[in-house]
C-alpha atoms as a printed R data frame, in Angstrom:
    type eleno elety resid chain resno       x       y       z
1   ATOM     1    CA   UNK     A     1   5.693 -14.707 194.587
2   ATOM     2    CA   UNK     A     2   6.144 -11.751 197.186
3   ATOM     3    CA   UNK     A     3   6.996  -8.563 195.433
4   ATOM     4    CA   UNK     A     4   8.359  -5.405 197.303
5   ATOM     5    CA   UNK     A     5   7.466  -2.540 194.628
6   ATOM     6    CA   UNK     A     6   9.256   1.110 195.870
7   ATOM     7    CA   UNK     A     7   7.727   3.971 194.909
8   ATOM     8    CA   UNK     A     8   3.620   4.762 194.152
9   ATOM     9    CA   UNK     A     9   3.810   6.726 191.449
10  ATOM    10    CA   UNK     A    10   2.300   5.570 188.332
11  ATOM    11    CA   UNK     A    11   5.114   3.527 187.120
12  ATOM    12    CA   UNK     A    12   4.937   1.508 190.532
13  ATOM    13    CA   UNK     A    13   1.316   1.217 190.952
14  ATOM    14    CA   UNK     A    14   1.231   0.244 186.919
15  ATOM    15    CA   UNK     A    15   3.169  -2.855 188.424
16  ATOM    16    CA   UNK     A    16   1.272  -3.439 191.097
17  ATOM    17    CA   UNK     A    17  -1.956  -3.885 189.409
18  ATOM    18    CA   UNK     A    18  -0.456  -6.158 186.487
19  ATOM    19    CA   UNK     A    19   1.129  -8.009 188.718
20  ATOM    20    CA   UNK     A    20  -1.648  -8.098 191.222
21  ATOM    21    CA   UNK     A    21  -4.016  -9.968 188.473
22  ATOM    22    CA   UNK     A    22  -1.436 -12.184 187.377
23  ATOM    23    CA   UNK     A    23  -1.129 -13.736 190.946
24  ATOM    24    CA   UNK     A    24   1.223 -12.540 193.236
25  ATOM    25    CA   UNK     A    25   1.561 -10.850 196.380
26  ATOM    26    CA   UNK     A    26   2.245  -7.457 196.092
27  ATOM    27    CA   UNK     A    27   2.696  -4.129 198.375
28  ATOM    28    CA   UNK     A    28   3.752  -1.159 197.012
29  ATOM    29    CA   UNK     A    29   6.048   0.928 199.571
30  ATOM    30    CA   UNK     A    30   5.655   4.846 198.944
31  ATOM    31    CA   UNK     A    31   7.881   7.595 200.808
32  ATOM    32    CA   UNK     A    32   5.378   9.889 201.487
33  ATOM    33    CA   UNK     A    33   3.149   9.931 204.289
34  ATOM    34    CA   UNK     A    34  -0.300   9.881 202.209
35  ATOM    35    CA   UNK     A    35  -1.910   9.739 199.135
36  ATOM    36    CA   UNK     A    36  -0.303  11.637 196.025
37  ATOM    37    CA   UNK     A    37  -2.586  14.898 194.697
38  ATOM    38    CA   UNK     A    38  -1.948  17.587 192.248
39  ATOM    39    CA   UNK     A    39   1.652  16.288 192.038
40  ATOM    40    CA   UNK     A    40   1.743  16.835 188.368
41  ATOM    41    CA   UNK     A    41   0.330  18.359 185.487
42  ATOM    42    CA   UNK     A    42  -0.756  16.978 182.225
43  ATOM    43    CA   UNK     A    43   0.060  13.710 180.270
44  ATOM    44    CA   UNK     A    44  -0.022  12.283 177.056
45  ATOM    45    CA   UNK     A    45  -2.261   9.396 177.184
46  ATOM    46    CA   UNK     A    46  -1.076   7.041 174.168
47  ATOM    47    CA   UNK     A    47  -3.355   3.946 172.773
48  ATOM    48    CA   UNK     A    48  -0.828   1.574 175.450
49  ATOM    49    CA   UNK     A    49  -2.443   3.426 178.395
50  ATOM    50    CA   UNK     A    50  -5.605   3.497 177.479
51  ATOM    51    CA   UNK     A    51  -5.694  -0.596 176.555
52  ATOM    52    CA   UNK     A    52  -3.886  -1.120 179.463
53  ATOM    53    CA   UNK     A    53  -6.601   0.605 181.911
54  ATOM    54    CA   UNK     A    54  -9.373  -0.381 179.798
55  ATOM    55    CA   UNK     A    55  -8.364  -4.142 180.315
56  ATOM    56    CA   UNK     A    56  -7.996  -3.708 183.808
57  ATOM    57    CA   UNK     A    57 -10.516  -1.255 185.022
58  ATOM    58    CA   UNK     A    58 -13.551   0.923 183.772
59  ATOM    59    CA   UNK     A    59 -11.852   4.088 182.685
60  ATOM    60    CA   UNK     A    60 -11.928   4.550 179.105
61  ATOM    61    CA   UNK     A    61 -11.148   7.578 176.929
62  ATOM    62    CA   UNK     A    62 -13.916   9.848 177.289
63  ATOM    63    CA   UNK     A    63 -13.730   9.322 181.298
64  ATOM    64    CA   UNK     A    64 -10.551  10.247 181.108
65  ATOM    65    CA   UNK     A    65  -9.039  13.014 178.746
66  ATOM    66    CA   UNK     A    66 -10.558  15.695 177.543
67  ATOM    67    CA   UNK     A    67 -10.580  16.239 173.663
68  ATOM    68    CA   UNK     A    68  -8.198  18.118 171.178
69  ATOM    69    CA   UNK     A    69  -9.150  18.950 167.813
70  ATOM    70    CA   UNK     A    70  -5.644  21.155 166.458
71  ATOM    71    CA   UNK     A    71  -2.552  22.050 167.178
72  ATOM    72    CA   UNK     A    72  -2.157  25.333 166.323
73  ATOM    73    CA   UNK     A    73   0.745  27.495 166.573
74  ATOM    74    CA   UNK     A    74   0.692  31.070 166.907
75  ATOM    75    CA   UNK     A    75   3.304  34.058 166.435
76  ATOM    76    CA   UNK     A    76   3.938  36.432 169.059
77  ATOM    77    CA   UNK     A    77   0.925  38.760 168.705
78  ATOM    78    CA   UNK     A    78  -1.126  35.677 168.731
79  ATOM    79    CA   UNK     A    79  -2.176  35.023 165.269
80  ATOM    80    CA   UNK     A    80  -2.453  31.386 163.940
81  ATOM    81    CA   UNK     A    81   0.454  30.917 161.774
82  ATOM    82    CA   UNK     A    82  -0.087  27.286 161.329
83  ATOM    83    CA   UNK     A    83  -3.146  24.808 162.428
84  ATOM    84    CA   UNK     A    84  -2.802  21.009 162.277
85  ATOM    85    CA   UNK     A    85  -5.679  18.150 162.986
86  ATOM    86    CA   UNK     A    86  -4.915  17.144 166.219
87  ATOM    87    CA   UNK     A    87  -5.938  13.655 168.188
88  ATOM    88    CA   UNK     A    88  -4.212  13.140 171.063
89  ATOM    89    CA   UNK     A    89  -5.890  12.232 174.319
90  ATOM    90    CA   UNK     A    90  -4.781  14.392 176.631
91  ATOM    91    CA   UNK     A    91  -5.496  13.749 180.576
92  ATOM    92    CA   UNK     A    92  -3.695  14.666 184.129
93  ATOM    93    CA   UNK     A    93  -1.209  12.713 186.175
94  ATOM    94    CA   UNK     A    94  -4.342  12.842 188.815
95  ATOM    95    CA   UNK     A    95  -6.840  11.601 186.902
96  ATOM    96    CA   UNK     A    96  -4.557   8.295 185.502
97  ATOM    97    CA   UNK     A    97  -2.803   8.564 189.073
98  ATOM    98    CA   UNK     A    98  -6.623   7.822 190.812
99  ATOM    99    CA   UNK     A    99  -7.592   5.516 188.781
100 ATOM   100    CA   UNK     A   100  -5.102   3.015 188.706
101 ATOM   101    CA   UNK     A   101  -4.999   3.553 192.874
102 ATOM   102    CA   UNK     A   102  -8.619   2.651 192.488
103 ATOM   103    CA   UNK     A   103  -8.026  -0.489 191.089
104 ATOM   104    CA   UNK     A   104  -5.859  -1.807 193.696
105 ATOM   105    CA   UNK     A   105  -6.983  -3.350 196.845
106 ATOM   106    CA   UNK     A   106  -6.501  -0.454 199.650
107 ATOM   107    CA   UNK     A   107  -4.211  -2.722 201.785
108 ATOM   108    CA   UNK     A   108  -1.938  -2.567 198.779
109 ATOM   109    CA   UNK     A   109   0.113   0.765 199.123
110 ATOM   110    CA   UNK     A   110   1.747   1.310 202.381
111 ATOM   111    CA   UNK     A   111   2.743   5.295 202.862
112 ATOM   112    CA   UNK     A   112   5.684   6.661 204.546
113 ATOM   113    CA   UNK     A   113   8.069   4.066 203.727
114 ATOM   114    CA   UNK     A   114  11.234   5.310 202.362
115 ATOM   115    CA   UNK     A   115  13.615   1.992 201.549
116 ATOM   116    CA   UNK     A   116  17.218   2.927 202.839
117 ATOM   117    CA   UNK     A   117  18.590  -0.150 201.715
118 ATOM   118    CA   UNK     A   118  18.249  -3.502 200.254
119 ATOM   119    CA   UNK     A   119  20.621  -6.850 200.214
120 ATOM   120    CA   UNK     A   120  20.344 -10.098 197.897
121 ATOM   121    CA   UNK     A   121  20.050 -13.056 200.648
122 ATOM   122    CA   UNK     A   122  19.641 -16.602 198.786
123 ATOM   123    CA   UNK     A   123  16.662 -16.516 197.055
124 ATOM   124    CA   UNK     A   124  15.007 -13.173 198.162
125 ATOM   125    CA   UNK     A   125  15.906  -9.756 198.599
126 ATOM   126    CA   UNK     A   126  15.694  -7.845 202.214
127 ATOM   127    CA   UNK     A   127  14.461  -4.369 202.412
128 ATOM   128    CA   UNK     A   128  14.907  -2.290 205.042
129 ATOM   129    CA   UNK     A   129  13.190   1.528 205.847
130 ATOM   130    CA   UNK     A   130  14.520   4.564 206.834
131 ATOM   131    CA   UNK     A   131  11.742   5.823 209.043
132 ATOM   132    CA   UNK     A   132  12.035   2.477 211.719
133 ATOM   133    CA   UNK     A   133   9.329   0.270 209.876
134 ATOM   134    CA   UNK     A   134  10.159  -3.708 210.416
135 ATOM   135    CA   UNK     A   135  12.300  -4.676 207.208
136 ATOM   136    CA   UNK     A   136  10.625  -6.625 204.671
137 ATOM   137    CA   UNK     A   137  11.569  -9.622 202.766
138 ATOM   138    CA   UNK     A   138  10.245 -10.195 198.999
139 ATOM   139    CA   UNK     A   139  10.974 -12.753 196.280
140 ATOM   140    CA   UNK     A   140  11.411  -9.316 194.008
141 ATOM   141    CA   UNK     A   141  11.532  -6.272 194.492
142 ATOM   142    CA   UNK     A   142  10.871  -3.122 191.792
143 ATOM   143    CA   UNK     A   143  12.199  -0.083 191.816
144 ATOM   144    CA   UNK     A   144  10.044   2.596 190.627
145 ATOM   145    CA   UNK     A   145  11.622   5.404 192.202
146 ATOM   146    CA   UNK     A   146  11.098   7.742 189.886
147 ATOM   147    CA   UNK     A   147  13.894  10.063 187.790
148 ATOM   148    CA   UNK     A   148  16.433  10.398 190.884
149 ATOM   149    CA   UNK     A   149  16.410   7.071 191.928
150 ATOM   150    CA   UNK     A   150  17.792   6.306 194.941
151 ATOM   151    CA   UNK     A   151  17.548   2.522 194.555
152 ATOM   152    CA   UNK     A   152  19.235   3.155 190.435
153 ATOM   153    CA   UNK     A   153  22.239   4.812 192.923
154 ATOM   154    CA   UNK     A   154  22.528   1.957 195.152
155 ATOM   155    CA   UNK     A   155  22.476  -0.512 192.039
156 ATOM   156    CA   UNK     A   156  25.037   1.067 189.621
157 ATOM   157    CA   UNK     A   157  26.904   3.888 191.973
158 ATOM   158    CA   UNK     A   158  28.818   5.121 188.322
159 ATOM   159    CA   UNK     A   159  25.242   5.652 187.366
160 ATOM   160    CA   UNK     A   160  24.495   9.470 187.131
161 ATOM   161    CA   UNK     A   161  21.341  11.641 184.727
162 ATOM   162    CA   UNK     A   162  23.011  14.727 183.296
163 ATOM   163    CA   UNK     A   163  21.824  17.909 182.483
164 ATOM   164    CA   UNK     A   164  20.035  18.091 179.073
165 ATOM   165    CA   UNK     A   165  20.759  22.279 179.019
166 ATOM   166    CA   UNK     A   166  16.899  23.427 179.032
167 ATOM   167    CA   UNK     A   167  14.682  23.706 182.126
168 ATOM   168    CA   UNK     A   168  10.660  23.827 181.957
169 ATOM   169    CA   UNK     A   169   8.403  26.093 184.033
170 ATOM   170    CA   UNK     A   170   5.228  24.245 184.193
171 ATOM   171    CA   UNK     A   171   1.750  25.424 185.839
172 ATOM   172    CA   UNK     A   172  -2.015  24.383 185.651
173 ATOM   173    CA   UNK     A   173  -4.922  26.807 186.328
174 ATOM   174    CA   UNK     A   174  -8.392  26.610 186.146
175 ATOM   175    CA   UNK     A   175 -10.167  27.454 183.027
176 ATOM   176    CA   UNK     A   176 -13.009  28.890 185.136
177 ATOM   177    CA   UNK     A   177 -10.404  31.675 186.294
178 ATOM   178    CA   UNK     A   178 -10.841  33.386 182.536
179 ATOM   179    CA   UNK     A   179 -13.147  35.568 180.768
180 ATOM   180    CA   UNK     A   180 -14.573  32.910 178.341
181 ATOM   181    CA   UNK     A   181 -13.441  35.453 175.045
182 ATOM   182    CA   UNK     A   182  -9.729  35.584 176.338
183 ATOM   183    CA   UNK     A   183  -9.942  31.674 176.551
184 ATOM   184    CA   UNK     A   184 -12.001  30.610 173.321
185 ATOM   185    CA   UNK     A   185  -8.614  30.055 170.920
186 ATOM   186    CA   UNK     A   186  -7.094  27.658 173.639
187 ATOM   187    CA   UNK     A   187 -10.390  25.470 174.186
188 ATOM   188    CA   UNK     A   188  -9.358  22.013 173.221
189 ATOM   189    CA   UNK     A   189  -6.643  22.671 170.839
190 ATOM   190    CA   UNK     A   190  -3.351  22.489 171.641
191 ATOM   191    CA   UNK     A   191  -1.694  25.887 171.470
192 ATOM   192    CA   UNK     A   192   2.540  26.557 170.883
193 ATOM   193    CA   UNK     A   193   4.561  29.416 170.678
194 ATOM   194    CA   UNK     A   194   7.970  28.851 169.362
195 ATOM   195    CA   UNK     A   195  10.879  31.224 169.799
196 ATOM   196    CA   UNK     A   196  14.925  31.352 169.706
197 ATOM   197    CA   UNK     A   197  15.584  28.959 172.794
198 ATOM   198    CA   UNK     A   198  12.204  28.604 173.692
199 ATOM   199    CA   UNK     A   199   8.933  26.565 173.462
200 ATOM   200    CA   UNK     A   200   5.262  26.997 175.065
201 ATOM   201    CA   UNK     A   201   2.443  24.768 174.724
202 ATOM   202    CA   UNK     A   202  -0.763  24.551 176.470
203 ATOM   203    CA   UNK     A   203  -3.765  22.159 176.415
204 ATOM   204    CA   UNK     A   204  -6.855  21.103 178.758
205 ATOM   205    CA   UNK     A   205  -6.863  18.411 180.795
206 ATOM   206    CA   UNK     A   206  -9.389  17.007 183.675
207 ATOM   207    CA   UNK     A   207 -10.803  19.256 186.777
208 ATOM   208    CA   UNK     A   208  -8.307  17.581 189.838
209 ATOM   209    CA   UNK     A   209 -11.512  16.024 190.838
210 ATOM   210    CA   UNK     A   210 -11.698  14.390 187.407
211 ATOM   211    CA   UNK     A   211 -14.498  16.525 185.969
212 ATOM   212    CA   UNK     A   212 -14.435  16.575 182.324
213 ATOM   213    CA   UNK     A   213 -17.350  19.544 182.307
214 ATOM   214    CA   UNK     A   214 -16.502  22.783 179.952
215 ATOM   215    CA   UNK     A   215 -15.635  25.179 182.534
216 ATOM   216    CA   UNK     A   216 -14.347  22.658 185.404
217 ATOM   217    CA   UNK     A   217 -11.613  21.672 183.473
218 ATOM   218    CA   UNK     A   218  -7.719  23.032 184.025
219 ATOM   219    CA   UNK     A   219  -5.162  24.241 181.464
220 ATOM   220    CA   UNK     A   220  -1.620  22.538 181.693
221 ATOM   221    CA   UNK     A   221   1.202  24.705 180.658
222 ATOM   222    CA   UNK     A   222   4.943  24.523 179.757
223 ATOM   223    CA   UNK     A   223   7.481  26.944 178.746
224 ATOM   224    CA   UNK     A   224  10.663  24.818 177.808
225 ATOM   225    CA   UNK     A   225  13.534  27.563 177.887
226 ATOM   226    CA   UNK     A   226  17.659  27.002 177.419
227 ATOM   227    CA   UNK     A   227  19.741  27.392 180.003
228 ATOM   228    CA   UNK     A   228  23.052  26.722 180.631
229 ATOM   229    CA   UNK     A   229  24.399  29.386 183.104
230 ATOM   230    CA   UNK     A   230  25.526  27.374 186.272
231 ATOM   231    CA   UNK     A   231  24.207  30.366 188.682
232 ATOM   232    CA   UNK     A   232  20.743  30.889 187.262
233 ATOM   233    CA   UNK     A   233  19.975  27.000 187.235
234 ATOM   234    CA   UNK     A   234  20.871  26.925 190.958
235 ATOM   235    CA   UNK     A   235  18.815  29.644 191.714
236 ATOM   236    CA   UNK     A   236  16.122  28.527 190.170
237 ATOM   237    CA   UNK     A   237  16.222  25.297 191.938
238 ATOM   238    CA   UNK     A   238  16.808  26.613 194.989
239 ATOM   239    CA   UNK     A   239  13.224  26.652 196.834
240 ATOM   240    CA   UNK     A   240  11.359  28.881 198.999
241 ATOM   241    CA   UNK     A   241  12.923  26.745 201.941
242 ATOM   242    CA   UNK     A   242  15.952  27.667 200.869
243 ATOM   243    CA   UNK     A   243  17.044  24.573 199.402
244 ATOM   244    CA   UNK     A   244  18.858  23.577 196.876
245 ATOM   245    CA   UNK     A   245  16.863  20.960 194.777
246 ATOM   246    CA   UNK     A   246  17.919  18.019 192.751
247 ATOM   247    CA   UNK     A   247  16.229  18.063 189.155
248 ATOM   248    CA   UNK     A   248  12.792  20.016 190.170
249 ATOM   249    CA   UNK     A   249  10.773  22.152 192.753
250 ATOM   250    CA   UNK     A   250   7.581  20.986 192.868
251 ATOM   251    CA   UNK     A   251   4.085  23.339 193.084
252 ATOM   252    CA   UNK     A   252   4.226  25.746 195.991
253 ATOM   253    CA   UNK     A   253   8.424  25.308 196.613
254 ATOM   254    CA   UNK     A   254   9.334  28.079 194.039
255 ATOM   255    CA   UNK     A   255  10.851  31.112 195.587
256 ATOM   256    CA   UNK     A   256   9.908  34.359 195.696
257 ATOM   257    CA   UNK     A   257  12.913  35.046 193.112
258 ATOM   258    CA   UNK     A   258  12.211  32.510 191.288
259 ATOM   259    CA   UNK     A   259   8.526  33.620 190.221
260 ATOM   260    CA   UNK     A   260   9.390  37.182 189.729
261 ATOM   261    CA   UNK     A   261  11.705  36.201 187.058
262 ATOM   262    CA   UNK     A   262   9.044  33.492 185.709
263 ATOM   263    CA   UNK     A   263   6.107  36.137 185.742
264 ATOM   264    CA   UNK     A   264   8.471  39.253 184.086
265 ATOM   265    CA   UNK     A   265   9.710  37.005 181.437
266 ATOM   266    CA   UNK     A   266   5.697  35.694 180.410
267 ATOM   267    CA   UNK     A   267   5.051  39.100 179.868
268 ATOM   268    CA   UNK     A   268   8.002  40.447 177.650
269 ATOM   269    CA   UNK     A   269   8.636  37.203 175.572
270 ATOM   270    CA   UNK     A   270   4.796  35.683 175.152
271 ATOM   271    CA   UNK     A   271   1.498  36.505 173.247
272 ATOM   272    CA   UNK     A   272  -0.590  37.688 176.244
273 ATOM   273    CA   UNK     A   273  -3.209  34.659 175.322
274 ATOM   274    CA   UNK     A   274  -0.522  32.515 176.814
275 ATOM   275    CA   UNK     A   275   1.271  35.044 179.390
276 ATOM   276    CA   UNK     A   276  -2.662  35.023 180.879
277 ATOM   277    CA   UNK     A   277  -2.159  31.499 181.961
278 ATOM   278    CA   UNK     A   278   1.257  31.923 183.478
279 ATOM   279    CA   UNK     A   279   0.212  35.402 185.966
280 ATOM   280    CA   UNK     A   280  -2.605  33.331 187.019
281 ATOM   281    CA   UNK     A   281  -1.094  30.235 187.855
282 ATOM   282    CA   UNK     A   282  -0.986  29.700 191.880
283 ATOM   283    CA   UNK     A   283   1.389  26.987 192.093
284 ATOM   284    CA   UNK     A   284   3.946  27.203 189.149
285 ATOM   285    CA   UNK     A   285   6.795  24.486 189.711
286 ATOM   286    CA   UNK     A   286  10.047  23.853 187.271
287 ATOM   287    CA   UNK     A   287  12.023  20.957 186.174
288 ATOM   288    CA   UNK     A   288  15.495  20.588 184.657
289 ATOM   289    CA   UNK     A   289  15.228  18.384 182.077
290 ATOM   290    CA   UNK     A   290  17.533  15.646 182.432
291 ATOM   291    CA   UNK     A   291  18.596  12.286 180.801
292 ATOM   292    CA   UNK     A   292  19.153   9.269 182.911
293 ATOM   293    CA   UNK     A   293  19.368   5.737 181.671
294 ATOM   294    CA   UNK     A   294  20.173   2.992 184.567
295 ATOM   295    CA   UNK     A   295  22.787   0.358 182.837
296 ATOM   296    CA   UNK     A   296  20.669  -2.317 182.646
297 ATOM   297    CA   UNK     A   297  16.725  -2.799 184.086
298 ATOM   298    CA   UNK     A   298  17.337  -5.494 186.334
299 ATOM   299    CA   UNK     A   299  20.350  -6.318 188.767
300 ATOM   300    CA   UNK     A   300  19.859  -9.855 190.335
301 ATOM   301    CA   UNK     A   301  16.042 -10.334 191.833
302 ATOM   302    CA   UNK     A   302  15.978  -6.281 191.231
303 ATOM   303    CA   UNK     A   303  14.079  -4.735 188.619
304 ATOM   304    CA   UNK     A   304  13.664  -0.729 187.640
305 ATOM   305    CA   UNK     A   305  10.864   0.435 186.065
306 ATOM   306    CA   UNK     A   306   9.368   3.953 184.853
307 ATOM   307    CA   UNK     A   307  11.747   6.975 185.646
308 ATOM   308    CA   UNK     A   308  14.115   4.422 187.656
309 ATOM   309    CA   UNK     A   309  15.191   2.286 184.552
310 ATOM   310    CA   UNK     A   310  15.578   5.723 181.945
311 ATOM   311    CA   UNK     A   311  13.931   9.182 181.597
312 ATOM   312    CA   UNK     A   312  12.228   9.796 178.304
313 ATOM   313    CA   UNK     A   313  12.499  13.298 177.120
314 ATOM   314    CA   UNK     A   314   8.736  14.828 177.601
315 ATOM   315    CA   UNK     A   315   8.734  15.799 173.879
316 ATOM   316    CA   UNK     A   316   7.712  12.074 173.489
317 ATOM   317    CA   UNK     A   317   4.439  12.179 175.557
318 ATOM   318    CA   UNK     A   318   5.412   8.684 175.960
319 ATOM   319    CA   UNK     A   319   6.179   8.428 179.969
320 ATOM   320    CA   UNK     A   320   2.741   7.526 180.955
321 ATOM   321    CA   UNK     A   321   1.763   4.729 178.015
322 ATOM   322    CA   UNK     A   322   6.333   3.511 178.864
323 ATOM   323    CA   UNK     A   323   4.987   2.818 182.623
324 ATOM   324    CA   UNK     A   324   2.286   0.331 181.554
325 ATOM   325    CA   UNK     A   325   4.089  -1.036 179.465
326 ATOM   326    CA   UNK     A   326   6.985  -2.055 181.679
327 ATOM   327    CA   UNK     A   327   4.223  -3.066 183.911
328 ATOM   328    CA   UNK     A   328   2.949  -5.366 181.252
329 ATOM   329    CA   UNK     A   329   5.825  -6.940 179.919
330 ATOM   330    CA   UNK     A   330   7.053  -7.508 183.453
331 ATOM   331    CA   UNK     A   331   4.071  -9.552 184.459
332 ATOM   332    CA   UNK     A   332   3.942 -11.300 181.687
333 ATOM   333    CA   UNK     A   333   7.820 -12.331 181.667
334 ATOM   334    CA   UNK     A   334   6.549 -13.666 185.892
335 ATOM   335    CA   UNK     A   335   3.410 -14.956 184.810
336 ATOM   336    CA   UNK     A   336   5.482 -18.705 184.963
337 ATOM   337    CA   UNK     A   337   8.838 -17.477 186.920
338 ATOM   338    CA   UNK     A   338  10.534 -20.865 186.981
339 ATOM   339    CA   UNK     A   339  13.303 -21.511 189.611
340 ATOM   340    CA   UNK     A   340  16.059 -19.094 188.298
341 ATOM   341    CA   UNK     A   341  14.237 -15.629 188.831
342 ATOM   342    CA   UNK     A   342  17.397 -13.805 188.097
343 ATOM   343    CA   UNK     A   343  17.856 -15.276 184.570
344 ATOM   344    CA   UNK     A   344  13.919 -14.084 183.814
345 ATOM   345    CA   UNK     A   345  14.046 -10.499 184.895
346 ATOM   346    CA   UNK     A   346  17.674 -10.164 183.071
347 ATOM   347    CA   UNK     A   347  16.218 -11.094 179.570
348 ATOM   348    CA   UNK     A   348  13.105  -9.013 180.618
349 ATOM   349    CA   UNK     A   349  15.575  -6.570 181.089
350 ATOM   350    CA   UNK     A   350  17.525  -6.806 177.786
351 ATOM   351    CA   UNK     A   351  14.252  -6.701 175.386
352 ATOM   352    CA   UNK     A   352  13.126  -3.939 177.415
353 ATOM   353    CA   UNK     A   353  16.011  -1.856 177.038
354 ATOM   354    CA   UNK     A   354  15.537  -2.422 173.308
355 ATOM   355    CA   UNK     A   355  12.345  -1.482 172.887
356 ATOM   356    CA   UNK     A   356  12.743   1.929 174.455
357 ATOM   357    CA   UNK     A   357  16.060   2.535 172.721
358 ATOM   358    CA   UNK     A   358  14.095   4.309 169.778
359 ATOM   359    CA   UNK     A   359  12.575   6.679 172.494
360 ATOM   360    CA   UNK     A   360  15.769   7.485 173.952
361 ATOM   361    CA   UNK     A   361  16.576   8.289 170.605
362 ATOM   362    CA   UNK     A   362  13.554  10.471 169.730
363 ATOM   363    CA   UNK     A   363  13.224  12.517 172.489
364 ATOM   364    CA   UNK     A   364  16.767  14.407 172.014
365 ATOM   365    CA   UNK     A   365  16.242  14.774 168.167
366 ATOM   366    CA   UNK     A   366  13.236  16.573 169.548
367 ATOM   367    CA   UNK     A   367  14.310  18.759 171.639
368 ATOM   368    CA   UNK     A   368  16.981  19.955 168.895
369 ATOM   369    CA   UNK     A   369  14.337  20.574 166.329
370 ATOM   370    CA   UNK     A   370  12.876  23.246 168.347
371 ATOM   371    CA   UNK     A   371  16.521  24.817 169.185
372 ATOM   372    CA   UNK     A   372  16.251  23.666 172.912
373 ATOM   373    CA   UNK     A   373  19.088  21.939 174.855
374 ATOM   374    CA   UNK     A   374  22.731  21.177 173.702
375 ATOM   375    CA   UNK     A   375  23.747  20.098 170.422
């Protein structure tokens, strides 16, 4: 079959290369005008992920994420009041980001493309672009939009993510930046400070290039805080620009405001170990973390995927190893599509829904262990 995916993130390009080896013909339409760098910070990546590119590529574990031996929270002067073993993989939206784009054919991804809207005709769906591009016509197309999803909108209209009552500041820096003595605790162990209303964790995770070399590598910071004052959340996510902002400002929108407060409140509520990482940070960005969960996956010969579909809470360090997943599953449930396509992706839809249902679930209960968000 044809397949129209929208959005190359790695949710859409997930689908594209599962789908890709299972047969079909598939372009992946992306809104921005080139390839996606330093667009995020650090990920979880979860046993799914790594089967999933090991069985389609060549990057395995120790290519990809850089080791963690504890988690180890400390106490606002910086002593360890706790230390756990520790195993998770942790790597960088780049690093997963380049490799799956890697393993796609480079006619695959087609930039500046933003879909403006789509129609159901017979047995197909038209798409057509908001930047002049001739429409396309696919046998299916995926949406994998991302959190705000435009396409999720045009689908279910009543559809709408709400406010989960915390925001995160989030930053990465290089670890070459830092003495090596103010660093040593934070060396692959994952480091959080807990407070009233508050959580920060930090970890290392691949050099943008994808180095994995001591000293290359960058740390990925977040400092999950409450709030729920109307003003101060629109300030925030108001950018440099001016602008008010959706759900996030990404690295290098953040206004001048915006990083005052950020920098004054590192240094009167963390242990300076952690405050370090947060005055030299470059390109801090923010995100206001949000629940959204589409009403069902699928609409027709339309299917959501990733961020589009649902937003997992990032407590879960599930979002990466959900994406493949979907990706999976999907190409499996088209592997044989049969005559009534609609039927297929609605069931797919159904025991997908299911299966995330206990992260929905987790994610929340969370969030209100560690006193962030409403109750």
């Amino acid at each position: 079959m044809k397949i129209a995916i929208a959005g190359g993130s790695i949710a859409g390009l997930a689908c594209a290369l599962t789908l890709t080896c299972t047969g079909h013909d598939v372009h992946v339409y992306e809104r921005a005008t080139a390839p996606l760098r330093g667009r995020g910070g650090g990920v979880v990546v979860l046993r799914q992920m790594l089967r999933f590119l090991e069985q389609h590529g060549h990057r395995v574990r120790a290519m990809l994420s850089v080791p963690t031996h504890h988690r180890r929270w400390i106490d606002r002067n910086g002593n360890v009041i706790r230390e756990d073993p520790e195993l998770l993989p942790f790597s960088s939206w780049d690093a997963v980001y380049r490799s799956l784009c890697s393993m796609l054919p480079p006619t695959a991804i087609l930039y500046g493309h933003t879909v403006e809207s789509v129609a159901e005709v017979a047995d197909s769906v038209d798409i057509r672009f908001a930047d002049g591009a001739a429409p396309v016509r696919a046998d299916i197309l995926i949406a994998a939009d991302g959190t705000g999803s435009r396409l999720r909108s045009m689908l279910f209209p009543d559809s709408a993510s709400s406010y989960a009552g915390y925001i995160a500041w989030r930053g990465v820096v290089d670890e070459s930046t830092f003495n090596r003595a103010d660093i040593a605790d934070l060396v692959e162990n994952m480091t959080l400070f807990h407070a009233a209303g508050e959580l920060f964790m930090t970890f290392l995770i691949p050099a943008l290039d994808g180095s994995l070399e001591p000293g290359t590598r960058r740390f990925n910071w977040l400092w999950y805080r409450n709030e729920t004052h109307a003003a101060s959340i629109g300030a925030f996510l108001t950018g440099r620009d001016g602008l008010r902002h959706h759900a996030s400002v990404a690295p290098g929108e953040l206004s001048e405001r915006s990083l005052a407060h950020l920098h004054q409140a590192a240094l009167e509520r963390l242990p300076r170990t952690l405050s370090q990482l947060v005055a030299a940070t470059g390109a801090p960005f923010l995100q206001a973390i949000s629940d959204a969960l589409s009403p069902s996956f699928a609409k027709g010969r339309i299917a959501l995927v990733g961020d589009a579909a649902c937003t997992l809470r990032p407590h879960t360090g599930s979002g990466t190893s959900k994406a493949a997943d979907d990706a999976v599953s999907l190409a499996q449930a088209l592997a044989e599509p049969g005559p009534d396509v609609a039927r297929i992706l609605a069931e797919w839809a159904t025991v997908r829904r299911a299966a995330v249902e206990p992260l929905l679930l987790k994610g929340p209960r969370l969030a209100q262990s560690f006193g962030l968000g409403s109750p």
